[in-house]
C-alpha positions in Angstrom: -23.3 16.4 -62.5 -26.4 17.3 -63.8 -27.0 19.6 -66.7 -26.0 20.3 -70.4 -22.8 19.2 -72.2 -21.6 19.8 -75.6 -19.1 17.0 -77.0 -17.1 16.5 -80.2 -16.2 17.2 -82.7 -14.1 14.4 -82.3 -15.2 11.5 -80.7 -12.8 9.2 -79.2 -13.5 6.0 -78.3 -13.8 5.2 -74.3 -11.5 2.1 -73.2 -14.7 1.0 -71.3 -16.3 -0.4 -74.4 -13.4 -2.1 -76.1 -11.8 -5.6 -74.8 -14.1 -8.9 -74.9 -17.1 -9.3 -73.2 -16.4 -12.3 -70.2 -19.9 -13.0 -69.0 -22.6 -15.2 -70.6 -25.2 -14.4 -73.2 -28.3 -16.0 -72.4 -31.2 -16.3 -75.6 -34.8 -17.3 -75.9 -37.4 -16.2 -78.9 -40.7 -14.9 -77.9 -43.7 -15.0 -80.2 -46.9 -12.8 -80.5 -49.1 -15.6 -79.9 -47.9 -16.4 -77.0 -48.3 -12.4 -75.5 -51.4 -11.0 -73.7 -50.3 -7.2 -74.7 -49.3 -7.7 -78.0 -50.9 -10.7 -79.2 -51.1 -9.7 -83.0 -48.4 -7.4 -84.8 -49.2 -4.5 -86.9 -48.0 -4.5 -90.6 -48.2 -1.7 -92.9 -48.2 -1.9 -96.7 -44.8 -1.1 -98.3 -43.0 -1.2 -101.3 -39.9 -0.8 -98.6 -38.6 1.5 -95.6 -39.7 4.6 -97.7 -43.0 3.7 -97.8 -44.3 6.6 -95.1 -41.7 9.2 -96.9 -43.2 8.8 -100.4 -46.3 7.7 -100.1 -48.1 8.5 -96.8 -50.5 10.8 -96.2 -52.1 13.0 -93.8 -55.8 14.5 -92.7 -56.8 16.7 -95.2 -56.0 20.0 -93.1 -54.1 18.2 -90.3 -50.8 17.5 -91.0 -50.5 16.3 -87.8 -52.1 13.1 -88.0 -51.1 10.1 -90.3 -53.1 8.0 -92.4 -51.6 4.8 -92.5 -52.9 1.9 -94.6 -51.9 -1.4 -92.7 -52.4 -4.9 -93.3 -53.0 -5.0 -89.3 -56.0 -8.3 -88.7 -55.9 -10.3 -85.5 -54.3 -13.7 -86.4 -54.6 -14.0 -90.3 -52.8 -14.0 -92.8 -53.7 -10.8 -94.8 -51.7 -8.7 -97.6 -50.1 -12.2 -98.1 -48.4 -12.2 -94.1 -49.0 -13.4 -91.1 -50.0 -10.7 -88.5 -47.5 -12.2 -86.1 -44.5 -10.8 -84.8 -40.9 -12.7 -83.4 -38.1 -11.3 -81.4 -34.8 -12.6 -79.9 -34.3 -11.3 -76.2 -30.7 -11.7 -75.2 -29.7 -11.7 -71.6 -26.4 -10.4 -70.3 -25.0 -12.3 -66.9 -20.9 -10.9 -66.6 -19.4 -12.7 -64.3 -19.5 -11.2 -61.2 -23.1 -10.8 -61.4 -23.7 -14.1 -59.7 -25.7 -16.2 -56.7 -29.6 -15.2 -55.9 -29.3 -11.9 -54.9 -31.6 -9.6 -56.8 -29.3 -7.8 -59.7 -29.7 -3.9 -61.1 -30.1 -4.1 -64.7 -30.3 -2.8 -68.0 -32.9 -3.3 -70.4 -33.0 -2.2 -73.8 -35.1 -2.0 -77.0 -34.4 -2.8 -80.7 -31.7 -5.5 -80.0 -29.9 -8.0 -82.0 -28.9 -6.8 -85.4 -31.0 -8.0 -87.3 -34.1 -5.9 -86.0 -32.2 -2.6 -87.0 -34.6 -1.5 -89.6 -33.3 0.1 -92.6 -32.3 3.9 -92.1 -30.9 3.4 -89.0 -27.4 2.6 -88.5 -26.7 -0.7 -89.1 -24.5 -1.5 -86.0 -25.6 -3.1 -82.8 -25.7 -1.9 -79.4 -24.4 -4.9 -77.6 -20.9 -5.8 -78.3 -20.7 -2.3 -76.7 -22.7 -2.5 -73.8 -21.7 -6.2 -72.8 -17.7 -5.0 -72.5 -19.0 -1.5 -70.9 -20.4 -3.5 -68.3 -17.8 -6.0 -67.4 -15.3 -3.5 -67.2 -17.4 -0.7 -65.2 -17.7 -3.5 -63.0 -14.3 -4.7 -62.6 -13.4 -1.1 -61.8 -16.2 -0.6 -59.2 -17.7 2.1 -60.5 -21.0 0.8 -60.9 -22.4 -2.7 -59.0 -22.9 -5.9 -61.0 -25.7 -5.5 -63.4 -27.1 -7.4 -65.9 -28.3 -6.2 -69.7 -31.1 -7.1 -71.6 -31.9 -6.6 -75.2 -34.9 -6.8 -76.5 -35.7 -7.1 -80.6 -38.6 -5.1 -82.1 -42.2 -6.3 -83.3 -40.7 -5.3 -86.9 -40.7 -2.5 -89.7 -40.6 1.6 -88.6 -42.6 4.5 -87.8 -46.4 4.9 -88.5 -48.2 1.5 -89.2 -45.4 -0.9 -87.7 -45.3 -2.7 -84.5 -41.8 -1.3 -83.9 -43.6 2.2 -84.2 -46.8 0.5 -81.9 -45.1 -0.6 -79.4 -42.2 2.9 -79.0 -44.3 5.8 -79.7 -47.3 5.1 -78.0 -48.0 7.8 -75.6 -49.2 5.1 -72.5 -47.5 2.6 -70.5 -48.3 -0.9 -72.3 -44.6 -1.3 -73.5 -43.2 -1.0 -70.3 -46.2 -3.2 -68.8 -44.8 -5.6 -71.7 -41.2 -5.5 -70.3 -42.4 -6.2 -67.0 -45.1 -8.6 -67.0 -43.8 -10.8 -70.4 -39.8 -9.8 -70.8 -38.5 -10.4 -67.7 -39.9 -13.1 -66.2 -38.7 -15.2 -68.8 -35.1 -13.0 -68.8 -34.7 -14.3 -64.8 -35.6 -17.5 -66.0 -33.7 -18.2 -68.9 -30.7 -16.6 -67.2 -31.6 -18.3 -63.7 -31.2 -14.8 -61.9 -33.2 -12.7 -59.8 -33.9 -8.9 -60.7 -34.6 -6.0 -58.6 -37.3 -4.8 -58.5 -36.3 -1.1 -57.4 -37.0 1.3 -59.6 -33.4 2.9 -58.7 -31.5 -0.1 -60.2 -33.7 -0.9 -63.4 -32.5 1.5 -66.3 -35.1 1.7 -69.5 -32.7 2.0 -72.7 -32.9 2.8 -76.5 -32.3 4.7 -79.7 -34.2 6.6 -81.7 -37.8 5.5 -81.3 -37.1 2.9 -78.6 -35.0 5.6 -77.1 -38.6 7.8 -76.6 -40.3 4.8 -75.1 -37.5 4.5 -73.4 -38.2 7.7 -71.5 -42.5 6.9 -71.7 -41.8 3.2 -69.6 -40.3 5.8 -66.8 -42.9 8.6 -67.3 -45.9 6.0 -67.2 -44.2 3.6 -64.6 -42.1 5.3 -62.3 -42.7 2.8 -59.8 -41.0 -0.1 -62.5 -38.1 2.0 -64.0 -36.1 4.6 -62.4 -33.5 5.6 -64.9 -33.9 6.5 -69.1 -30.5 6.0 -70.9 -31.5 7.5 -74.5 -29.4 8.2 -77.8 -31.5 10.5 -80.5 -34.8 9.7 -79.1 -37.7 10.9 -81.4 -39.0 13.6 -78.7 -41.8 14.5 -81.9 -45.5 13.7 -83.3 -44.4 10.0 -84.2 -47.8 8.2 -82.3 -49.7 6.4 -84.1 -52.7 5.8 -84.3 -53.8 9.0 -83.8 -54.4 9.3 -79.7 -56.6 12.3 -79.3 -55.8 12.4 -75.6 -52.5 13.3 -76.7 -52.6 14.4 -80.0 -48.8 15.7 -80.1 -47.4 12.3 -79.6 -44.0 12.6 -77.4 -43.5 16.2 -78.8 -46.2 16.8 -76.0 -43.5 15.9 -73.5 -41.6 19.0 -73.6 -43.7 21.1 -76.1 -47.3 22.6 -76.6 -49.5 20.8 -79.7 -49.3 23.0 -82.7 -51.9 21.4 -84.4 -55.4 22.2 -85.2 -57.4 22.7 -82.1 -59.5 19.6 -81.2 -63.6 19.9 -81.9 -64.6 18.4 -78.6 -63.1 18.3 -75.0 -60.6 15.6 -75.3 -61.5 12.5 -72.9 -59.1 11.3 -70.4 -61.1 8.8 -68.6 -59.1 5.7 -68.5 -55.7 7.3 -69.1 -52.9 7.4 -67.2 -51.8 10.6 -67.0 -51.9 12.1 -63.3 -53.2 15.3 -62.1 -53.2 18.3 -63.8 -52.1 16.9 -66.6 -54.7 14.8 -67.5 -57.6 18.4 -67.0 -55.0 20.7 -69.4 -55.4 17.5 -72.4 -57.8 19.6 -74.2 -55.7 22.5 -74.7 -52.5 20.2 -75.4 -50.3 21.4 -72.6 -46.6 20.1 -72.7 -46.7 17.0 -69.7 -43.4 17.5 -68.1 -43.8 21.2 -67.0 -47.7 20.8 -66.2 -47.1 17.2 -64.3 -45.8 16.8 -60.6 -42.0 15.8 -60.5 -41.3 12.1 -61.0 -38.4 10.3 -59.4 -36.9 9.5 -62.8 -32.6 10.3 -63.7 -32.7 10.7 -67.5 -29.8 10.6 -69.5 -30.2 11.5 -72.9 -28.2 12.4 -76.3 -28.6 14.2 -79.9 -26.4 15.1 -82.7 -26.0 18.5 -84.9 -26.9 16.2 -87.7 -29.7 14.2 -86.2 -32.7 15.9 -89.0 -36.2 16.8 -89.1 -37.6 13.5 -90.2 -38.5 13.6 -94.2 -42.0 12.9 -94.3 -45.6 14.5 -95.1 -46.4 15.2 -91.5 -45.1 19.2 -91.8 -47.2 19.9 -88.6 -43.8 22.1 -86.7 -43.6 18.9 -84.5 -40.7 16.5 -85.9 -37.7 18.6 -85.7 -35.1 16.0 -83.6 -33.0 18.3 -82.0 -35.4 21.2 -81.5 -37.7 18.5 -79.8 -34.3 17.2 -77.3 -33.4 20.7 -76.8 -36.7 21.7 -75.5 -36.8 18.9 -73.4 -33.7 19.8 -71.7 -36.0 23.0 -71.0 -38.8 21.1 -69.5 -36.6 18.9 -66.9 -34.4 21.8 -66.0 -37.8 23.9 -65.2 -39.0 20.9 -62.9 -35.7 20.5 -60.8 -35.1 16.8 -62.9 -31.6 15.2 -62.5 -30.7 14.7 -65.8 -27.8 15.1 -68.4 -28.4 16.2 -72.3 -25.6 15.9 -74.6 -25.4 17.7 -77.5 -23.0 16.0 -80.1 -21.3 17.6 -82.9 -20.4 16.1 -86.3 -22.9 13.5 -85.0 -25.6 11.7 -87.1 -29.2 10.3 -85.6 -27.9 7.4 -83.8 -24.1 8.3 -84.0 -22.2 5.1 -82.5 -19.0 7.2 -82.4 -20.7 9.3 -79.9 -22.3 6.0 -78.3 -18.6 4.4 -77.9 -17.7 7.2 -76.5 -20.5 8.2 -73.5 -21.8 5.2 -72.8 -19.8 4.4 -69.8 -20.2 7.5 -68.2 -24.0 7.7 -68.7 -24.6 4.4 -66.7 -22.2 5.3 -64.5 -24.3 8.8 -64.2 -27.1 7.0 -64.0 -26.5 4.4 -61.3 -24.4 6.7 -59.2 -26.0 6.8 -55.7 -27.4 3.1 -56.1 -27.2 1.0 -53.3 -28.3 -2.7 -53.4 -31.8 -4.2 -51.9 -33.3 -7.1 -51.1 -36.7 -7.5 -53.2 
């Protein structure tokens, strides 16, 4: 049902998730060059992961927007790299999701292990999903659906391409997805994929968990359902987007920033009516924007924390930020869960093993198969 749940603080495993997986991993590499959204990666100067922590910095009287030094140039090598960017995309066929009729799905971001950047928990997201799958199949609880995880452009936060390509308040990621991703997914795996927004669920954690939610907001029409552990609901965007100067904390939440000098511009942006006229006094989008036929299934723990860096601008506190968001789609009549986890860390895979069957099983409830 929809609504808010509190969980823990134990967290026993679900016997969904254990058991080995029985389908067929399909794997290709995609390269930047090779990508008409993101044909160069972004790639900040760093002594390491703590670069933003210890040494960024912020407009002087705006802590709300991060100066960033980056090593970003189109196609050279700069900083001594290569402003390129790899990634592994690893399909998911189980078994019974076979022949040429077109197949739900599940796509997620920051797959494969090694794209976990450093901070985040070091496990990986699909020797869970893969065995959640087979047996939610074989069980009939939800219909045969295929998973796809995609790796990360690289690094975290302000000045990466991870952080580029999650907490960007517009739809190019999930125009990515769509247009680059999964054409060469059906390929590779030599499947068809629906292409009803009821049947295509948009995954992640942490910062792919938020653009998670934004390839849904932005592109209803492409993705129907957001499954999301810890996503960063806060002023993560980057570069600054004056459009939407609170980042995704303007999903839920006013912008407590400094007002803007000017009347912000929104010619170009996708945002639809009203929401796009209340951008210059930073209105929250959910409560201002019409309804959109999105399910959203999301998740924080007690422990996830207000993220450690110079940006003290009253927008970057986790669970304040998926608490009032739980506000904002109750107000609009959304059918949604929010779990709130206890004795549970940002990106708590004891809490993972333990809901993720139920939320795809939440999400797809209802589905019933087409023919595009």
């Amino acid at each position: 049902v929809n609504g808010n749940f509190i969980i823990g603080p134990s967290h026993p495993v679900a016997t969904e998730v254990t058991g080995t997986q029985t389908g067929t991993v399909y794997s290709f590499r995609m390269w930047s060059y090779n990508s008409k959204i993101y044909p160069a990666g972004l790639v900040r100067v760093e002594p390491s992961f703590d670069y933003i922590n210890q040494y960024g910095r912020t407009v002087p009287g705006d802590f709300s927007t991060m100066l960033v030094p980056n090593c970003f140039t189109a196609g050279a090598n700069y900083c001594g790299e290569a402003a390129i960017w790899t990634r592994v995309v690893q399909v998911y066929v189980p078994r019974q999701a076979r022949g040429q009729d077109p197949l739900p799905f599940i796509v997620s971001g920051d797959g494969v292990p090694s794209s976990i950047p450093s901070g985040l928990p070091t496990q990986a997201i699909e020797p869970i999903l893969f065995p959640a799958l087979d047996n939610l199949i074989r069980e009939r609880r939800i219909p045969p659906m295929v998973a796809i995880t995609v790796e990360n452009g690289g690094q975290d936060a302000q000045g990466s391409q991870r952080g580029f390509e999650y907490d960007s308040m517009n739809g190019q990621y999930a125009e990515f997805i769509e247009t680059e991703v999964l054409p060469m997914a059906e390929k590779a795996a030599g499947i068809r994929l629906t292409r009803d927004p009821a049947g295509r669920i948009a995954m992640g954690y942490s910062a792919s968990g938020e653009a998670a939610f934004t390839m849904a907001w932005f592109h209803p029409e492409l993705f129907g359902k957001v499954l999301s552990y810890s996503p960063t609901f806060t002023n993560q965007q980057w570069p600054h987007n004056p459009n939407l100067p609170g980042g995704a904390w303007q999903y839920h939440s006013q912008y407590a920033g400094p007002p803007p000098t000017q009347l912000l511009q929104t010619e170009g942006f996708n945002l639809p009516a009203p929401a796009a006229a209340n951008q210059s006094t930073g209105l929250p989008l959910v409560p201002n924007s019409p309804r959109k036929p999105i399910r959203v299934w999301y998740e924080v723990g007690d422990f996830d924390g207000w993220y450690p860096n110079p940006m003290a601008d009253g927008m970057h506190d986790y669970v304040l930020a998926c608490e009032n968001m739980a506000r904002a789609l109750a107000g609009k009549g959304y059918e949604y869960q929010f779990i709130f986890s206890r004795n549970a860390g940002h990106v708590d895979f004891a809490t993972i093993k333990q809901t993720l069957p139920n939320a795809i099983e939440y999400l797809m409830q209802g589905y019933h198969r087409d023919d595009n």
